[in-house]
N, CA, C and O of each residue as an XYZ file, in Angstrom:
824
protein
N      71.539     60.356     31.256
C      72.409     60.707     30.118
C      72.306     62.202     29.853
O      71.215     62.748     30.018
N      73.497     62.990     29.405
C      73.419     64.160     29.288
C      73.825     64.783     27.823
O      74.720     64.169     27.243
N      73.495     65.468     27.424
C      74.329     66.243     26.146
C      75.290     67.037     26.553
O      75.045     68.107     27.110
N      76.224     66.701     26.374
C      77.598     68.185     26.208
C      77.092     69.520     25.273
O      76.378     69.373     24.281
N      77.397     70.353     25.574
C      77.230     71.555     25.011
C      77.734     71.560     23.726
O      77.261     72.134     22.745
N      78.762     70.857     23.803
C      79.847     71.051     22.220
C      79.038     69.938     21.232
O      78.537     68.896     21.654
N      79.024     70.393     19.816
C      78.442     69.717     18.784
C      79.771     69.479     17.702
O      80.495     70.357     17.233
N      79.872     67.291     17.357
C      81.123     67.849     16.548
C      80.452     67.469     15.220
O      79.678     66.511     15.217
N      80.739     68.280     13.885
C      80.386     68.029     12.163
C      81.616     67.435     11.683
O      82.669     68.071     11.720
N      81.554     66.372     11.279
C      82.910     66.372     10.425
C      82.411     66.599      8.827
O      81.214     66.765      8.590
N      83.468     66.595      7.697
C      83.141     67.406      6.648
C      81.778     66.864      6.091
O      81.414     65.698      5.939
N      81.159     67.988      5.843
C      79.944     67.887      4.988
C      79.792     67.783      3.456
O      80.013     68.770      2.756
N      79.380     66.482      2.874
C      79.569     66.355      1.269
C      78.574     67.480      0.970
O      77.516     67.445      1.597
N      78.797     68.590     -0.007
C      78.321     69.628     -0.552
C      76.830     69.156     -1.523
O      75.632     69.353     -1.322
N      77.327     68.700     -2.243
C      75.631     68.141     -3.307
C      75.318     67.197     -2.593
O      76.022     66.317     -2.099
N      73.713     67.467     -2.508
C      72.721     66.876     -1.716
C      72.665     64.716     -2.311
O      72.457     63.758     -1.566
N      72.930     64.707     -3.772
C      73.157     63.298     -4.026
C      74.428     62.365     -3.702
O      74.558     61.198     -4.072
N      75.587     63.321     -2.725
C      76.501     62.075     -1.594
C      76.128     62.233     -0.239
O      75.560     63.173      0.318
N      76.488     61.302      0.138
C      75.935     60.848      1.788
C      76.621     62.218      2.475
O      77.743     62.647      2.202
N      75.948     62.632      3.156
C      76.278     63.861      4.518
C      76.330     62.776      6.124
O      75.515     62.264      6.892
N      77.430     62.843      6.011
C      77.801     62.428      7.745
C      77.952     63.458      8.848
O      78.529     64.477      8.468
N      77.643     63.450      9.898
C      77.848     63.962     10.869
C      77.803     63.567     12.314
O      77.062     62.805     12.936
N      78.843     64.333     12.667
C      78.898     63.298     14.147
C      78.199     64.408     14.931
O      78.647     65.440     15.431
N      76.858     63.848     14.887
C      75.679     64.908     15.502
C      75.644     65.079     17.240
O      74.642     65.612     17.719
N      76.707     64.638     18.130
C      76.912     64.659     19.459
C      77.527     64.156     20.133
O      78.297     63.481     19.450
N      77.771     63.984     21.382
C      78.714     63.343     22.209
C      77.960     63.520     23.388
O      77.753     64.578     23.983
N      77.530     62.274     23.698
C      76.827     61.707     25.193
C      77.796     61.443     25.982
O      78.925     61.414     25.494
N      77.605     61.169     27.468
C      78.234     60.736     28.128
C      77.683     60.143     29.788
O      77.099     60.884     30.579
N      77.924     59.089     29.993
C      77.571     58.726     31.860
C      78.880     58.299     32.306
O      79.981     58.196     31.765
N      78.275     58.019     33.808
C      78.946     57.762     34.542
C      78.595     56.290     34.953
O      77.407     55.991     35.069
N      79.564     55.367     35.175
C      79.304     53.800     35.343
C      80.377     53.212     36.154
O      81.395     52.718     35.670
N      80.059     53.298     37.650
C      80.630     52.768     38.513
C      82.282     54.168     38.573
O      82.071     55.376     38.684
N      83.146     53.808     38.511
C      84.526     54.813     38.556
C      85.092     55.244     37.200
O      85.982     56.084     37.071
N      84.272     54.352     35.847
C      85.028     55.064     34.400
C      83.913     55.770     33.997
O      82.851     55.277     34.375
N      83.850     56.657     33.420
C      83.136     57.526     32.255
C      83.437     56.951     30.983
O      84.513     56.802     30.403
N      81.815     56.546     30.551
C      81.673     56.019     29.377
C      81.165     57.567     28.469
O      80.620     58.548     28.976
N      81.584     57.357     26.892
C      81.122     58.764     26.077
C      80.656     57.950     24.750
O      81.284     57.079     24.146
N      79.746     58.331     24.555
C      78.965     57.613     23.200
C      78.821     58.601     21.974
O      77.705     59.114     21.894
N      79.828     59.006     20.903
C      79.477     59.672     19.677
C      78.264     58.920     19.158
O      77.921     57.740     19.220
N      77.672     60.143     18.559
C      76.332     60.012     17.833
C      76.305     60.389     16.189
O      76.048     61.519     15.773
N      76.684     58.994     15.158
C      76.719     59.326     13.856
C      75.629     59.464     13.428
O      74.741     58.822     13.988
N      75.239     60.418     12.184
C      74.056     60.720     11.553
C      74.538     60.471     10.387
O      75.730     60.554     10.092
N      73.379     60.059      9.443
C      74.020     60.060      7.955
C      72.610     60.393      6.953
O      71.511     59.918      7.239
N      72.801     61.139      5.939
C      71.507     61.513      5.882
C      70.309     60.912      4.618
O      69.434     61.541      4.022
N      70.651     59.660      4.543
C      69.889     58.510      4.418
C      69.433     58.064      5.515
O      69.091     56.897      5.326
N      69.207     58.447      6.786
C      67.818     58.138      7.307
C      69.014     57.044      8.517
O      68.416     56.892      9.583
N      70.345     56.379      8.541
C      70.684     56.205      9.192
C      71.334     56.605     10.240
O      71.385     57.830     10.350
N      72.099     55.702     11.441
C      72.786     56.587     12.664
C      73.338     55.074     13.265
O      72.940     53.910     13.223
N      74.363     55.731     13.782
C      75.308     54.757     14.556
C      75.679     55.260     15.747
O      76.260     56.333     15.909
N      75.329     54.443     16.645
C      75.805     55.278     17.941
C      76.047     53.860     18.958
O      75.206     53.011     19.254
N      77.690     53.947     19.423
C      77.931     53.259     21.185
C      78.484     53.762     21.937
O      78.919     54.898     21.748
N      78.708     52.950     23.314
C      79.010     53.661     24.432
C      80.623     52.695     24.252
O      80.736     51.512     23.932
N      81.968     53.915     24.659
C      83.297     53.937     24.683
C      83.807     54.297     26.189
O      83.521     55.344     26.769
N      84.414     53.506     26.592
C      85.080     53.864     28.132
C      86.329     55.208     27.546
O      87.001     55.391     26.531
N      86.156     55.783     28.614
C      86.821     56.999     27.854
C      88.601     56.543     27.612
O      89.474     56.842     26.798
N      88.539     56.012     28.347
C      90.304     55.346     28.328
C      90.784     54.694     26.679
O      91.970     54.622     26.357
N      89.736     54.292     25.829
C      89.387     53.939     24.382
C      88.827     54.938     23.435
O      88.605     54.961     22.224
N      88.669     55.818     24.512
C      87.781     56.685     23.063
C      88.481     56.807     21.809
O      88.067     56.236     20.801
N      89.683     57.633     21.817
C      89.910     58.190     20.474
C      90.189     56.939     19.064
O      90.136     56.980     17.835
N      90.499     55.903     20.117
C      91.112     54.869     19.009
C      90.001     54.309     18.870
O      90.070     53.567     17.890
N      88.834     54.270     19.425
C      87.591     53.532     18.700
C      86.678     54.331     18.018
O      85.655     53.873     17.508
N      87.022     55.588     17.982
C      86.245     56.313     17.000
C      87.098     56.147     15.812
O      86.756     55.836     14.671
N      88.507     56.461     16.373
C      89.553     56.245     14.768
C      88.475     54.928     14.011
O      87.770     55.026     13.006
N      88.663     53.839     14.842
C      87.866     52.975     13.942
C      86.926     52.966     13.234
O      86.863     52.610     12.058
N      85.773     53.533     14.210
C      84.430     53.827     13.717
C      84.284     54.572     12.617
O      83.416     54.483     11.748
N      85.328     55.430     12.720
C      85.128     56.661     11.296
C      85.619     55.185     10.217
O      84.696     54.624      9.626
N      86.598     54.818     10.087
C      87.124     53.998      9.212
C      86.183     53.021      8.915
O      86.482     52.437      7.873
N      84.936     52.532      9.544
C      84.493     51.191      9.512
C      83.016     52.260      9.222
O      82.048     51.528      9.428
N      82.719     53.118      8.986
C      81.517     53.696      8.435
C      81.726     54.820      7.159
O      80.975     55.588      6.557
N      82.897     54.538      7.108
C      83.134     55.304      5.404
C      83.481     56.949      5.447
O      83.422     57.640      4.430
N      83.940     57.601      7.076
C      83.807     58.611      7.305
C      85.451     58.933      6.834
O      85.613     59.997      6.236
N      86.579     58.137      7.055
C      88.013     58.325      6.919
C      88.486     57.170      6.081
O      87.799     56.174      5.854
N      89.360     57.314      5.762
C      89.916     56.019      4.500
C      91.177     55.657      5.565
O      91.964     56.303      6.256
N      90.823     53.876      5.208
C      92.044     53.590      6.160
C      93.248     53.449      5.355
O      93.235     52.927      4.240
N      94.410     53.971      5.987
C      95.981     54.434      5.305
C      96.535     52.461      4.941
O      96.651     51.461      5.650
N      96.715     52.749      3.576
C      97.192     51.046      3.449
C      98.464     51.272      2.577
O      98.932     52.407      2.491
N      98.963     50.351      2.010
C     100.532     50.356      1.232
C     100.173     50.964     -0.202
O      99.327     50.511     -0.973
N     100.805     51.833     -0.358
C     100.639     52.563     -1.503
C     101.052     51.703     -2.844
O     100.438     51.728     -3.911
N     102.254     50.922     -2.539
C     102.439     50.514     -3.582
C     101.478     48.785     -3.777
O     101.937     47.829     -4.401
N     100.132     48.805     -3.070
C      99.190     47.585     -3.418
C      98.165     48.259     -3.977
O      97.173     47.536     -4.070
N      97.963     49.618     -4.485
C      97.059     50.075     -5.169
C      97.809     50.563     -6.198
O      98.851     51.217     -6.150
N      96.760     49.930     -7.746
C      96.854     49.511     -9.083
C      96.527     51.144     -9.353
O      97.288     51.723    -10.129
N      95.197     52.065     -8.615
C      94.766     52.695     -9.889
C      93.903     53.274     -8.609
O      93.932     52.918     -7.431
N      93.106     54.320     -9.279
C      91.957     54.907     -8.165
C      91.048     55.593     -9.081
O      91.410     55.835    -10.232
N      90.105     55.863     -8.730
C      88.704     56.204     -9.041
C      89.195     57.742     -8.887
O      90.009     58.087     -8.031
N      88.648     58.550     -9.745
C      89.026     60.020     -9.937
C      88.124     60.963    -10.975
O      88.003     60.767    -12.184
N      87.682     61.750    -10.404
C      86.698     62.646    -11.368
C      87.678     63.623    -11.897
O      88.333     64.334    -11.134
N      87.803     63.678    -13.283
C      88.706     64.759    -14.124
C      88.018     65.518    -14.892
O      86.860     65.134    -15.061
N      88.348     66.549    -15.467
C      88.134     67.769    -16.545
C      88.994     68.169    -17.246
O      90.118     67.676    -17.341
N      88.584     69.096    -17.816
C      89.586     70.166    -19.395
C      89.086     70.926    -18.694
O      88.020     70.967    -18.079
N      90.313     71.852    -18.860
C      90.445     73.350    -18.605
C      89.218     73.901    -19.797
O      89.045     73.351    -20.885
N      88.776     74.589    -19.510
C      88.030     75.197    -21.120
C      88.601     76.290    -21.656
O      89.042     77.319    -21.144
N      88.483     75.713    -23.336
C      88.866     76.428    -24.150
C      88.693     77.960    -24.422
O      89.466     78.581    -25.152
N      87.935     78.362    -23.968
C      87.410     79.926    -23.307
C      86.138     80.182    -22.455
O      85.227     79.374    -22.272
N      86.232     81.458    -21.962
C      84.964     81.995    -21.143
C      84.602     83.173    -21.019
O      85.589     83.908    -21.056
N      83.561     83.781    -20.874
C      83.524     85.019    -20.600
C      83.329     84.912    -19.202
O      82.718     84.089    -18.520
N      84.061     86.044    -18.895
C      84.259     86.416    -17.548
C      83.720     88.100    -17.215
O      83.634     89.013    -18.036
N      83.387     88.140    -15.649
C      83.137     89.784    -15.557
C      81.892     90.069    -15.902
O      81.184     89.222    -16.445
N      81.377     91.557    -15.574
C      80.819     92.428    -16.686
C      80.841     92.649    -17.855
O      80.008     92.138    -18.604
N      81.680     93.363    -18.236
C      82.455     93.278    -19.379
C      82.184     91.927    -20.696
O      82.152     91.976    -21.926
N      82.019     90.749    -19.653
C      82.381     89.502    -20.499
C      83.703     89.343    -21.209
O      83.683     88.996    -22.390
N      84.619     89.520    -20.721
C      85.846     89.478    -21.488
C      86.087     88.145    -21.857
O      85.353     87.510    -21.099
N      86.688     87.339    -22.580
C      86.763     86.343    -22.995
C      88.639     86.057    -22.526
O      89.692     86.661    -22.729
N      88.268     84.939    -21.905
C      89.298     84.621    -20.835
C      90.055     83.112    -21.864
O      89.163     82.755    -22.634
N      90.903     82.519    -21.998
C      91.663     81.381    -22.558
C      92.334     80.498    -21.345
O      93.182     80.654    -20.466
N      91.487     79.526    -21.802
C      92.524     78.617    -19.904
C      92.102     79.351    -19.022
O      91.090     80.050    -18.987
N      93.358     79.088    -17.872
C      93.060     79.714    -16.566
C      94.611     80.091    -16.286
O      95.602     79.895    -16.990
N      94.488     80.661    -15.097
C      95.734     81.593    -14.722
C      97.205     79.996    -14.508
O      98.425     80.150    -14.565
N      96.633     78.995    -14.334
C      97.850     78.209    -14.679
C      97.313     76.715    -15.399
O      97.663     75.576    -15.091
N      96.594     77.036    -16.186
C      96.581     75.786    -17.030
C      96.348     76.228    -18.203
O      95.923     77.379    -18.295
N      96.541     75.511    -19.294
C      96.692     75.668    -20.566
C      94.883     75.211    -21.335
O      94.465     74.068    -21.149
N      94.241     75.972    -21.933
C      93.057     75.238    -22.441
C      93.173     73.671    -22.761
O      94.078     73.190    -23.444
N      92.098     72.918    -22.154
C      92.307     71.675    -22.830
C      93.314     70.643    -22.063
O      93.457     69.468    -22.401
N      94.053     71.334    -20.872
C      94.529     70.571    -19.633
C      93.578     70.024    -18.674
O      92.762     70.588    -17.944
N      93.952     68.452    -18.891
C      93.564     67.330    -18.187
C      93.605     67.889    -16.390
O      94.667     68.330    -15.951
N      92.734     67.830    -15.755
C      92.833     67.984    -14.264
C      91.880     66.621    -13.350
O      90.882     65.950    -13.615
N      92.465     66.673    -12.647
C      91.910     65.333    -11.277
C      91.796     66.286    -10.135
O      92.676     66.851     -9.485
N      90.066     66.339    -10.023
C      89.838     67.002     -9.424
C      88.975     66.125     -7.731
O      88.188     65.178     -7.725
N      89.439     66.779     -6.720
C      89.051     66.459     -5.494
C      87.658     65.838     -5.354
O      86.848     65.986     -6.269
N      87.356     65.179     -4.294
C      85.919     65.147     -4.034
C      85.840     66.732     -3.317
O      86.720     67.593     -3.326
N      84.389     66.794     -2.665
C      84.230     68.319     -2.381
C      84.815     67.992     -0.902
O      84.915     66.913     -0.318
N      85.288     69.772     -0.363
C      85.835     69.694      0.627
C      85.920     70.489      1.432
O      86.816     70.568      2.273
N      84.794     71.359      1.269
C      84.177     72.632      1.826
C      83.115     72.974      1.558
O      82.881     72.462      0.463
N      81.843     73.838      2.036
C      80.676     74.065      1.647
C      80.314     75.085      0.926
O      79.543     75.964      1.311
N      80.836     75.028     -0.139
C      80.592     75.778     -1.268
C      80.122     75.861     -2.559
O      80.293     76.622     -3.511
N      79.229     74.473     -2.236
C      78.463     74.181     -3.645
C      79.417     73.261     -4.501
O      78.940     72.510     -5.352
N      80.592     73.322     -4.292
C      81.579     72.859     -4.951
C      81.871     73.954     -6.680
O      82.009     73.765     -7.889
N      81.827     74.969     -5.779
C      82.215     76.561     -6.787
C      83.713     76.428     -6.705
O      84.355     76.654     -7.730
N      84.165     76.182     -5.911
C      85.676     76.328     -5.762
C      86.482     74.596     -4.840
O      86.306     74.054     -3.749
N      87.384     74.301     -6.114
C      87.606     72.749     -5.664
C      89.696     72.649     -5.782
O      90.579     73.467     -6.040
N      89.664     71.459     -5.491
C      91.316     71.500     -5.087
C      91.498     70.420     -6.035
O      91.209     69.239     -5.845
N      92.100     71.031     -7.267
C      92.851     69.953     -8.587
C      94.311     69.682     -8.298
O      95.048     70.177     -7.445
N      94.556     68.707     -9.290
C      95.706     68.645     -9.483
C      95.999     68.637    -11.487
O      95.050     68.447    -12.248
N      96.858     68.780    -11.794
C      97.090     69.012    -13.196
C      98.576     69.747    -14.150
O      99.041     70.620    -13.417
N      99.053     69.697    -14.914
C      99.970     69.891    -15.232
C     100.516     71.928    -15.685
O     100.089     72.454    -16.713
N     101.130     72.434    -15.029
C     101.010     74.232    -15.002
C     101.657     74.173    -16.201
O     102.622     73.467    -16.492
N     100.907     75.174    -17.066
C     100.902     75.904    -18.772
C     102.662     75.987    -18.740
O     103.457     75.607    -19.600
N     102.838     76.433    -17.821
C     104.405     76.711    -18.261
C     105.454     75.622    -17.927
O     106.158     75.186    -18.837
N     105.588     75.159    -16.651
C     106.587     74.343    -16.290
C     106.392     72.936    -16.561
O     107.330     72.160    -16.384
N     104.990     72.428    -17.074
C     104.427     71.140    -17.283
C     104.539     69.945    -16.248
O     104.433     68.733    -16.435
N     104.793     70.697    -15.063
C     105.087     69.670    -14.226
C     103.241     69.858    -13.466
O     102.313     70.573    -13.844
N     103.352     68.680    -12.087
C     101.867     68.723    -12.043
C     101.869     69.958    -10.649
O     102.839     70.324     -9.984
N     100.760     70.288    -10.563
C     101.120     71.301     -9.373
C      98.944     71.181     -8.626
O      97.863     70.997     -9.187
N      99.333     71.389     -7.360
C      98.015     71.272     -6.942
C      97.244     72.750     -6.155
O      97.625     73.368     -5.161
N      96.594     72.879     -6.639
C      95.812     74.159     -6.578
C      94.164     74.685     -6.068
O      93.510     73.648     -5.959
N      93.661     75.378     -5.873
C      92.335     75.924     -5.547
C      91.902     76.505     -6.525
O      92.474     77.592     -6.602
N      91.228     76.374     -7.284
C      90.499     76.781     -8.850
C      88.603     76.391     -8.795
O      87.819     75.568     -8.323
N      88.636     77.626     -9.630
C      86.938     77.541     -9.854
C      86.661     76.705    -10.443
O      87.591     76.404    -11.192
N      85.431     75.792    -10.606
C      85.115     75.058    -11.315
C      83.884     75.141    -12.353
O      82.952     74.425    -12.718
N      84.367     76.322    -12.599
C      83.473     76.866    -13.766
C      84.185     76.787    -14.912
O      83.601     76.598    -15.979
N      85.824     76.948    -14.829
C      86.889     76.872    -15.634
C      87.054     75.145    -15.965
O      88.100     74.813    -16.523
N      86.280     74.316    -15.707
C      86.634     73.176    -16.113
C      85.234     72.363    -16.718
O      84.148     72.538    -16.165
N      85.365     71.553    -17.786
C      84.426     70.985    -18.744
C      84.583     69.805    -19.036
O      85.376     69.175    -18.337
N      84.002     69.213    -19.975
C      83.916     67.637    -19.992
C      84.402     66.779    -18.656
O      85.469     66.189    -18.482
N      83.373     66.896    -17.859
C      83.814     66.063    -16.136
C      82.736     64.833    -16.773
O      81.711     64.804    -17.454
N      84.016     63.478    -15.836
C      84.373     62.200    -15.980
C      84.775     61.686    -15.196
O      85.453     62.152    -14.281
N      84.392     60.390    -15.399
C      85.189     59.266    -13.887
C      85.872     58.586    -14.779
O      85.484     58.367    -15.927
N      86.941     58.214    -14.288
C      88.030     57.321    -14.785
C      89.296     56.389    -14.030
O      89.884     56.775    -13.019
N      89.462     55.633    -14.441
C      90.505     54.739    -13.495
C      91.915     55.610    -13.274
O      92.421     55.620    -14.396
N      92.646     56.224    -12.516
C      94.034     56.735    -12.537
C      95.242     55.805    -12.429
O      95.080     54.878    -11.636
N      96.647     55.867    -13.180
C      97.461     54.986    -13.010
C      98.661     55.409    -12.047
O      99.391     54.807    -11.260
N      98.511     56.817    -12.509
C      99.927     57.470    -12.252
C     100.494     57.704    -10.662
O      99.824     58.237     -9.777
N     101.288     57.407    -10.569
C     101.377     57.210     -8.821
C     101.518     58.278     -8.222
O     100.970     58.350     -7.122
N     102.345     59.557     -8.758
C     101.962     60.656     -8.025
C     101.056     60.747     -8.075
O     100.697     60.145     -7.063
N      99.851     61.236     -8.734
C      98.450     61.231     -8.691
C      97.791     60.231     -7.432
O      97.261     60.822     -6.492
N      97.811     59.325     -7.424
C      97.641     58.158     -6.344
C      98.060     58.998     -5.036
O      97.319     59.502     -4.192
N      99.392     59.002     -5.112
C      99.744     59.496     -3.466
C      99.299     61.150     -2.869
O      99.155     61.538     -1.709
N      99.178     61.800     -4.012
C      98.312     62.842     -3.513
C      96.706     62.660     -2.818
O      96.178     63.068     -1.784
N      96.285     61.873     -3.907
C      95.046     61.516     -3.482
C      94.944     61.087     -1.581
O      94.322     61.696     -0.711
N      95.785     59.872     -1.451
C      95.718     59.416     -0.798
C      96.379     60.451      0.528
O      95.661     60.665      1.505
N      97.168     60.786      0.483
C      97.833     61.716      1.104
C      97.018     62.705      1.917
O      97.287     63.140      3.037
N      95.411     63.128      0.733
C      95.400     64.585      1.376
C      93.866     64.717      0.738
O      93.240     65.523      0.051
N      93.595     63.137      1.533
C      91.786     63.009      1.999
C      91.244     62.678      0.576
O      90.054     62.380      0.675
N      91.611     62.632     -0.494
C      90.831     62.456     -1.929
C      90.340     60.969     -2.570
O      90.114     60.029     -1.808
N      90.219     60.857     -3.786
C      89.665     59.200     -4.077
C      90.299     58.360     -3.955
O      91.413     58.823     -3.710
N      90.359     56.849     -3.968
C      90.719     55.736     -3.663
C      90.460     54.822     -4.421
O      89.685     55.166     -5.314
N      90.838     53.591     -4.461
C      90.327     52.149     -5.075
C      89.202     51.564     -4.985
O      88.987     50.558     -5.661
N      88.319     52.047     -4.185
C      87.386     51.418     -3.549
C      85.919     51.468     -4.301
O      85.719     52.444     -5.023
N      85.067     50.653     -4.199
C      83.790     50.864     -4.728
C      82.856     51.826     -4.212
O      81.818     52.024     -4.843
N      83.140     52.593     -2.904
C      82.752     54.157     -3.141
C      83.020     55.099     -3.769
O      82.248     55.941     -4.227
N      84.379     55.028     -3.861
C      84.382     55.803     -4.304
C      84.480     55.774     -5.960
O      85.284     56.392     -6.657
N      83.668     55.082     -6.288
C      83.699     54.954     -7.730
C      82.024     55.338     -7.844
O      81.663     56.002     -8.816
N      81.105     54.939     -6.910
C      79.964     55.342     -6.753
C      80.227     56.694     -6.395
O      79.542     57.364     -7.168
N      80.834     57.425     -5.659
C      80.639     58.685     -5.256
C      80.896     59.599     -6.044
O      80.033     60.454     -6.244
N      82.510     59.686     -6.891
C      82.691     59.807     -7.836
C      81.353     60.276     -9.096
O      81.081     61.363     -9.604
N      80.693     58.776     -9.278
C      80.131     59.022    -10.789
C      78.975     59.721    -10.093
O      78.684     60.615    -10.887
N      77.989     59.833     -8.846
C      77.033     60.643     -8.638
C      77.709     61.959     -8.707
O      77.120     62.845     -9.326
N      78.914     62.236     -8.140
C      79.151     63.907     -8.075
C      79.346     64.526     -9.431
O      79.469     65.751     -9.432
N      79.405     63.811    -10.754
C      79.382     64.061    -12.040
C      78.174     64.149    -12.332
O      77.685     65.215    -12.705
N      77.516     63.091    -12.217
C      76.119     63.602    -12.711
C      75.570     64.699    -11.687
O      74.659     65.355    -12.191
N      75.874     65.046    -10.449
C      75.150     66.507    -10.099
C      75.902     67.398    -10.733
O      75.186     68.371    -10.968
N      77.253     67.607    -11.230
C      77.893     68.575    -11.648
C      77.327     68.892    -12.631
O      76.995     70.074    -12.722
N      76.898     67.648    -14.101
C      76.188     67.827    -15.172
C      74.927     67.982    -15.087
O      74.468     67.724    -16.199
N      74.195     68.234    -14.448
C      72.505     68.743    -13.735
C      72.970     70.423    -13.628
O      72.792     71.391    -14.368
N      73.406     70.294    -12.790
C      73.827     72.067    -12.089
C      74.453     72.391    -13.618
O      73.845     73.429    -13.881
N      75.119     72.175    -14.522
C      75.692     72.593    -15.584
C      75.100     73.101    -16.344
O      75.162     74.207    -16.881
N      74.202     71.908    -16.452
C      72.469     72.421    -17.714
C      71.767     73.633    -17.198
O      71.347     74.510    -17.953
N      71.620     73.677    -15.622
C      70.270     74.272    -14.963
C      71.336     75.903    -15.392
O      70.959     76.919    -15.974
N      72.343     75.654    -14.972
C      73.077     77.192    -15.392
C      73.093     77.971    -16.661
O      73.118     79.193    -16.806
N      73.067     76.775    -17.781
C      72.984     77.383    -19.192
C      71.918     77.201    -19.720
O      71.722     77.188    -20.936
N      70.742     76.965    -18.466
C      69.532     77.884    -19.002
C      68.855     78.579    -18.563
O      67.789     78.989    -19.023
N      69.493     78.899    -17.336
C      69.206     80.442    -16.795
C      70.012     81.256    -17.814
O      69.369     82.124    -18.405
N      71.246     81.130    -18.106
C      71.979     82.238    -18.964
C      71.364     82.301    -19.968
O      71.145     83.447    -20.362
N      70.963     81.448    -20.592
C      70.294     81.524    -22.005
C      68.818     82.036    -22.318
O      68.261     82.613    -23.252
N      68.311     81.322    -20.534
C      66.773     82.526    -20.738
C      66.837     83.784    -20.146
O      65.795     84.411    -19.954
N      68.466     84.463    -19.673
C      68.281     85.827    -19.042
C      68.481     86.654    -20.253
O      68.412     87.881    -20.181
């Protein structure tokens, strides 16, 4: 058996309290005239999943595998989901910002006190910078965006009804119906509210 040179990661959950998957390799032999290739899942609870795929199957049995180990959400009828699991916030009512500390109101498109449904994380950035959705100060329609999440307060899990909301989600990798993500969800709140405290008391003892 050999290692390939190439290593594949698929996305990494940012706070250390959701599961980190990774597809930590790609083996491969030779068996009689097909080449078999065996991805190697890691997960960082201490588990791993790993078989051997005739290469003529590969891509569609990993499609599976991701789907059947919680790595991809499988695409189902939009209109058989009631509601989805969704971590939201308020814009906050002010901030100081800068040097300076200037005292900032809202954000450059939400209104203080605008409701947002905000992503699971989706890059490795601590989850400093996240992808909402929410209604823009001016046109009140909903619009989806890249915003700090320093600008947002009172974070919550809650059931969603609204179907645009739903089909974005679903659309473009975010929460679901499912009992993960209702678990994943309420842990990434309580690390948000940990990291929240630990921040306002460094500020408060600097």
């Amino acid at each position: 058996m050999h290692t390939l040179r190439d290593t594949y990661h698929t996305q990494n959950v940012v706070l250390n309290m959701l599961m980190k998957i990774q597809l930590q390799g790609l083996y491969y032999k030779i068996t009689g005239q097909k080449k078999k290739l065996s991805p190697l899942f890691e997960f960082s609870d201490g588990r791993s999943y790993q078989e051997w795929i005739d290469e003529d199957n590969y891509n569609e049995r990993v499609h599976e595998l991701q789907i059947e180990l919680g790595i991809i959400k499988k695409k189902k009828d939009l209109e058989d989901v009631e509601f989805i699991w969704c971590v939201i916030g308020n814009i906050v009512n002010k901030l100081e910002y800068g040097l300076k500390k200037e005292i900032i109101r809202g954000s450059k498109h939400f209104s203080p006190g605008t409701r947002v449904h905000c992503f699971p994380p989706l890059w490795g950035d601590g989850y400093e910078k996240i992808k909402v959705i929410g209604r823009h100060r001016k046109s009140k329609r909903f619009i989806t965006i890249i915003m700090k999440s320093d600008l947002i307060e009172n974070w919550r899990v809650t059931k969603i009804y609204h179907p645009f909301i739903i089909r974005q989600m679903f659309q473009e990798n975010g929460w679901d119906d499912t009992e993960k993500s209702k678990m994943d969800s309420s842990k990434l709140v309580i690390s948000i509210t940990e990291l929240t405290k630990d921040k306002n008391t460094e500020h408060n003892n600097g």
